[in-house]
C-alpha positions in Angstrom: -45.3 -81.7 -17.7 -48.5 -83.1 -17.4 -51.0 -81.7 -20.2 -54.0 -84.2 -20.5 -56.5 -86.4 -19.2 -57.3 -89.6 -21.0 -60.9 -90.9 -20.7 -61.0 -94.4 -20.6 -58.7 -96.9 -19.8 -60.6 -100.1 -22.7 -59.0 -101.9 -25.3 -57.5 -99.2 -27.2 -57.2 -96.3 -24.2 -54.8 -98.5 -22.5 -52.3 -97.8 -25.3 -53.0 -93.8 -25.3 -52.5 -94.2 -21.4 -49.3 -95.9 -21.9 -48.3 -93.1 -24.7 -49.0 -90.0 -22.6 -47.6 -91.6 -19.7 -44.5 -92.1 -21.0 -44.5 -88.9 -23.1 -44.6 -87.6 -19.2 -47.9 -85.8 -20.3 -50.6 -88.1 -18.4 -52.2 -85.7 -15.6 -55.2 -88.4 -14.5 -57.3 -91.0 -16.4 -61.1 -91.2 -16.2 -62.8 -94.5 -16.4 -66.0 -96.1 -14.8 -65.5 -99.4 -14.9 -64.1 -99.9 -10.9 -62.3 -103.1 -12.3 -60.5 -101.0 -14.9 -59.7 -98.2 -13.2 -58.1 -100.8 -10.6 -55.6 -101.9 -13.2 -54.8 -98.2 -14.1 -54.3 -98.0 -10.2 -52.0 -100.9 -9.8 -49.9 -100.4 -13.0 -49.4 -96.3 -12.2 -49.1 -96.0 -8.6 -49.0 -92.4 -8.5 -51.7 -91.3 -11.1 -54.4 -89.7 -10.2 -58.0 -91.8 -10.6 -61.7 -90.3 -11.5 -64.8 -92.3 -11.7 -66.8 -89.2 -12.6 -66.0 -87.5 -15.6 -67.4 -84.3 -14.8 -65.0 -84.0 -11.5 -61.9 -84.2 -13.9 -63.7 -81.4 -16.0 -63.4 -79.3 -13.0 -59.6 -79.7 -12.7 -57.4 -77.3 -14.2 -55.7 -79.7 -16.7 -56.2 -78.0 -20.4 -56.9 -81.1 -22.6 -58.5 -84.5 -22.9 -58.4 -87.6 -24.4 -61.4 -89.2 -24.7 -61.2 -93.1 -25.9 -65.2 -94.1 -25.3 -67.2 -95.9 -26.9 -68.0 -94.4 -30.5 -72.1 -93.7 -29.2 -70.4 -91.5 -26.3 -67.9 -89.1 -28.1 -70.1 -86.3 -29.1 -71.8 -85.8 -25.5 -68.2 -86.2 -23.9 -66.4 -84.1 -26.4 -69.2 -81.0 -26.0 -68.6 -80.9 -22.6 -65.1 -81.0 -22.4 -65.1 -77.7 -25.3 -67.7 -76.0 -23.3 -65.5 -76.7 -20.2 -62.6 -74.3 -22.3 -60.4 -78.3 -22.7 -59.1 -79.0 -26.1 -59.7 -81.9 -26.9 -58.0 -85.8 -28.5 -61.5 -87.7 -29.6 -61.0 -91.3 -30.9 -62.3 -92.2 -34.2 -65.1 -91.9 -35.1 -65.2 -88.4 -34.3 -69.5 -89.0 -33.6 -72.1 -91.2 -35.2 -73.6 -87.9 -36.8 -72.4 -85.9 -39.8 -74.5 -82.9 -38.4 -73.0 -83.5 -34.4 -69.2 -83.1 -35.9 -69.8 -80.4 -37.4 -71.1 -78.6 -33.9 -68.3 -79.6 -32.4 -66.1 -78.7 -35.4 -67.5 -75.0 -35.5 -67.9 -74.5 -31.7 -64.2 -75.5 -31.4 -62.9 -73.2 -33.7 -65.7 -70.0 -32.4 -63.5 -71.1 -28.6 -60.2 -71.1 -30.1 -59.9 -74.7 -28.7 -57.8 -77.2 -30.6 -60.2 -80.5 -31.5 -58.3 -83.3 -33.2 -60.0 -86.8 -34.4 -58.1 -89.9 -33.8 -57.6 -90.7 -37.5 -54.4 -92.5 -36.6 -52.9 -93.7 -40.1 -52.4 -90.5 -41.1 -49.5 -90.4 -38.8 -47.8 -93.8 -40.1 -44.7 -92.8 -41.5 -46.0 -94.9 -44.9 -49.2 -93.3 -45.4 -47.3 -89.8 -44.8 -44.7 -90.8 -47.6 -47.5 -91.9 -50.0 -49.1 -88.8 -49.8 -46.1 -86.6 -50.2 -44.8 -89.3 -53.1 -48.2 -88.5 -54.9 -48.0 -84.9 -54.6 -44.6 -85.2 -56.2 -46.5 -85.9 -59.8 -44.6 -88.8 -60.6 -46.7 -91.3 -60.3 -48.7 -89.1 -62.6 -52.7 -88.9 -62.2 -54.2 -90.2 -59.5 -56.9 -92.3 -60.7 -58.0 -94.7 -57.9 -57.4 -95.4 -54.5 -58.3 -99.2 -53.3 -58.3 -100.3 -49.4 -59.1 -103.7 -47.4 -58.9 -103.8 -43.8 -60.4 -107.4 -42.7 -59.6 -109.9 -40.0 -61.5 -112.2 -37.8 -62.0 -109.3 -34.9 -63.4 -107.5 -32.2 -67.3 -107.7 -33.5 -69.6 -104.8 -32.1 -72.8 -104.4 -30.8 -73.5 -100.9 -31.1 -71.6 -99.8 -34.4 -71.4 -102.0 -37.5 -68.0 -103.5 -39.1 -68.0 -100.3 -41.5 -67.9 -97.7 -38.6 -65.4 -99.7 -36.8 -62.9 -99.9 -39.0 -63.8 -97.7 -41.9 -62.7 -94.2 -40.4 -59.1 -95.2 -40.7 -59.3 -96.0 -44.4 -61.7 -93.2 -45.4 -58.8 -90.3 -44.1 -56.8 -92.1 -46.1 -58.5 -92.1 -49.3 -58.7 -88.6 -48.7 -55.7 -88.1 -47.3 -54.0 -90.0 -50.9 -56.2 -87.8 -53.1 -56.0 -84.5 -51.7 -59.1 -84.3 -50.0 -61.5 -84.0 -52.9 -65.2 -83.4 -52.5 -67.2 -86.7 -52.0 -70.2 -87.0 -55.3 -71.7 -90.0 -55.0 -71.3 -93.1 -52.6 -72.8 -96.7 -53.3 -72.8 -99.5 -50.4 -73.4 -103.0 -50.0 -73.2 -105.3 -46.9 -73.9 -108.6 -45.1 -75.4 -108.8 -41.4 -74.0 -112.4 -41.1 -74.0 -112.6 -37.2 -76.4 -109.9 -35.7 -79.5 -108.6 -37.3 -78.9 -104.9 -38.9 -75.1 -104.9 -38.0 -73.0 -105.4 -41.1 -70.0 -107.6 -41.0 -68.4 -107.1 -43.9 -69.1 -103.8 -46.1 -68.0 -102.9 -49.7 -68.2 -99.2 -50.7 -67.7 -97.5 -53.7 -67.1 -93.9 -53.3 -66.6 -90.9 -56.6 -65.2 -88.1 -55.9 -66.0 -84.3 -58.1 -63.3 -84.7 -60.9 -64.0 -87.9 -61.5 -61.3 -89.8 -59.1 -62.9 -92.9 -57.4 -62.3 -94.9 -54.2 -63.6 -98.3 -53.2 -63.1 -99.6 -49.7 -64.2 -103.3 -47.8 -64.3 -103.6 -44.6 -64.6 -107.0 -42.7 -64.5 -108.3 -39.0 -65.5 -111.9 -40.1 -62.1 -112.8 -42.3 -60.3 -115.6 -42.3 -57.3 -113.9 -43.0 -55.5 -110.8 -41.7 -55.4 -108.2 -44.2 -54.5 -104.7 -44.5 -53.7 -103.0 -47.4 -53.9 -99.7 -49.9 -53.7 -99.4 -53.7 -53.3 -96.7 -55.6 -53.7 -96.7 -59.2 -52.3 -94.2 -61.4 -51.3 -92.3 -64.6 -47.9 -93.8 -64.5 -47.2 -96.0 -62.0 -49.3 -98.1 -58.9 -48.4 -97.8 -55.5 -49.3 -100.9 -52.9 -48.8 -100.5 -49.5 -49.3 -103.7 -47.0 -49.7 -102.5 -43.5 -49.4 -105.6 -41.8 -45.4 -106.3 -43.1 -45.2 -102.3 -43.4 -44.0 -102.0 -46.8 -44.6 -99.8 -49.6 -44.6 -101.0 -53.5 -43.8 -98.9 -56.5 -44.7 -100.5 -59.9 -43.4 -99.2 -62.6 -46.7 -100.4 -65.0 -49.5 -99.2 -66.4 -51.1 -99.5 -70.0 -50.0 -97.0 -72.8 -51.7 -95.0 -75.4 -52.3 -98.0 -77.8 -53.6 -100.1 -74.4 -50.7 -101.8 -74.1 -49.6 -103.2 -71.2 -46.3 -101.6 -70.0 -44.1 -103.2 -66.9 -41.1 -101.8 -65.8 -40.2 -103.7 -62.8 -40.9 -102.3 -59.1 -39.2 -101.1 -56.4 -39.8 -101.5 -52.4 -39.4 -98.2 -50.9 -37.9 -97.5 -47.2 -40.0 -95.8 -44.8 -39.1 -94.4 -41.0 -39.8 -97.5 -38.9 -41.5 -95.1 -36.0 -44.6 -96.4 -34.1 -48.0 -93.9 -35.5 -49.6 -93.7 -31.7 -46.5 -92.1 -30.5 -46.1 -89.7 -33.7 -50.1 -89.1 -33.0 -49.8 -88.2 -29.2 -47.1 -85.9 -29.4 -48.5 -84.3 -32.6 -51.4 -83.6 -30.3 -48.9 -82.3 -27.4 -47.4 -80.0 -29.8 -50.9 -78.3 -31.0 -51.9 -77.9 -27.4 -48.4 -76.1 -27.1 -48.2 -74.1 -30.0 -51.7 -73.6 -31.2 -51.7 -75.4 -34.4 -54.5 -76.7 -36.0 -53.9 -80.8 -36.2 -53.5 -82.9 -38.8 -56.7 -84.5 -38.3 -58.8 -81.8 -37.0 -62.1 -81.3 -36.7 -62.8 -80.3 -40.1 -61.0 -83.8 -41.1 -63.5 -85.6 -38.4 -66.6 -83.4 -40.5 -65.2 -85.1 -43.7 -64.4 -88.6 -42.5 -68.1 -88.9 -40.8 -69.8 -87.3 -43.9 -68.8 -90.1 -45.9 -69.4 -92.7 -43.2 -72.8 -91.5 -43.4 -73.4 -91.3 -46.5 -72.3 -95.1 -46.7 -74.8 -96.2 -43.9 -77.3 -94.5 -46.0 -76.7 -96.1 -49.2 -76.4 -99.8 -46.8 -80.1 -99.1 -45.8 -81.5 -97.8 -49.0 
């Protein structure tokens, strides 16, 4: 049945095209570019094609997908609540901590499902994690450590730590149980563009005294991608590029020495996270559920990309 329209058809909305499509939930996709809605022609013969978006807010398909440019998603995402849609955004949810929450609170005042493209919290590893650490056996969490650097896609409009940040940042919360964000300290280095970071350290404490520190990089020699968690009784390591998960059985006792048990590589479900993200959206529109990532997840995610940008100008 076809539930949704996906709004743009770039880089990265290629793929959610591909994943509604073959969930057999893609109604029409949206994109001006007249080259690359072309493509979208040639490679689905019998989709439907807009090149103005409000013309596919006029249909009577419920839901949309909008994979934009980061500057676009809060004027697009308005309009498609306003227009009674619910509504996929891509990460970031908007450039603004004050715009997500508008479209956080107007979604839920509609009774209109509004989920943020926060995609690794539906990688099977990241779920596990969490659950793992919930479990109390790696004991208290005390630290959660991320890296997610390449030589990549560099930006004009958005700087290294809005591009790749938001992934990382629902993470950290997502591995600590959502705490409430106290104090954030930034640093970064415009190497290529004036006033666009390239690579981005943050330091981020949490109320209760857990901390976070997260570096972000699109000018890396190396491909790296990767989460540590340091706890009470044990350290978790998860490397998203070979997809494995770590347990280390080591820490430092009460007379400060080290202890080291061994480790153990853990198995995870092998399933792909855009599919598990698409359909998880499919199932909200159908049940009513409120998402994984929803807009209150966006709120929390931008709040702390904020805050960063902040402390990188201060």
């Amino acid at each position: 049945m076809s539930q949704v329209i996906v709004v743009g058809a770039g880089n990265w909305g290629k793929n959610l095209i591909r994943n509604f499509y073959e969930l057999d939930a893609l109604a029409a996709v949206v994109e001006l570019n007249d080259e690359l809605r072309s493509k979208v022609e040639t490679d689905y013969p019998n989709l439907t094609t807009y090149k103005d978006y409000q013309e596919a807010l006029n249909t009577d398909v419920s839901a949309f997908v909008l994979a934009t440019p980061a500057p676009t998603h809060y004027a697009l995402a308005k309009a498609a609540l306003e227009a009674g849609k619910d509504v996929f955004v891509e990460k970031p949810m908007t450039l603004k901590g004050s715009q997500a929450r508008q479209l956080a609170e107007y979604a839920d005042s509609q009774s209109r499902i509004l989920m943020v493209g926060h995609l690794l919290l539906y990688q099977p590893a990241v779920d596990w994690m969490a659950n793992y650490l919930k479990t109390g056996k790696a004991g208290k969490v005390f630290h959660v450590s991320t890296q997610r650097a390449k030589l990549g896609q560099v930006r004009r409009e958005e700087n290294v730590w809005w591009s790749f940040a938001p992934h990382d940042v629902s993470v950290v919360l997502a591995l600590l149980g959502n705490p409430t964000v106290e104090e954030v300290k930034a640093r970064g280095h415009a190497m290529l563009q004036t006033g666009i970071e390239d690579n981005v350290h943050v330091d981020l404490r949490f109320v209760g005294g857990q901390t976070a520190h997260l570096h972000s990089s699109w000018y890396w020699p190396l491909l790296e991608r990767r989460t540590i968690v340091m706890a009470e009784k044990q350290m978790l390591v998860y490397d998203e590029v070979s997809q494995k998960v770590t347990i280390y059985n080591k820490g430092v006792d009460n007379n400060l020495a080290n202890r080291d048990e061994g480790s153990e590589e853990v198995t995870v479900a092998n399933e792909a996270p855009l599919r598990l993200e698409c359909q998880h959206f499919l199932d909200c529109i159908k049940s009513r559920q409120t998402p994984r990532s929803d807009g209150w997840n966006g709120v929390a995610v931008v709040d702390i990309l904020e805050k960063a940008e902040k402390a990188l100008n201060d």
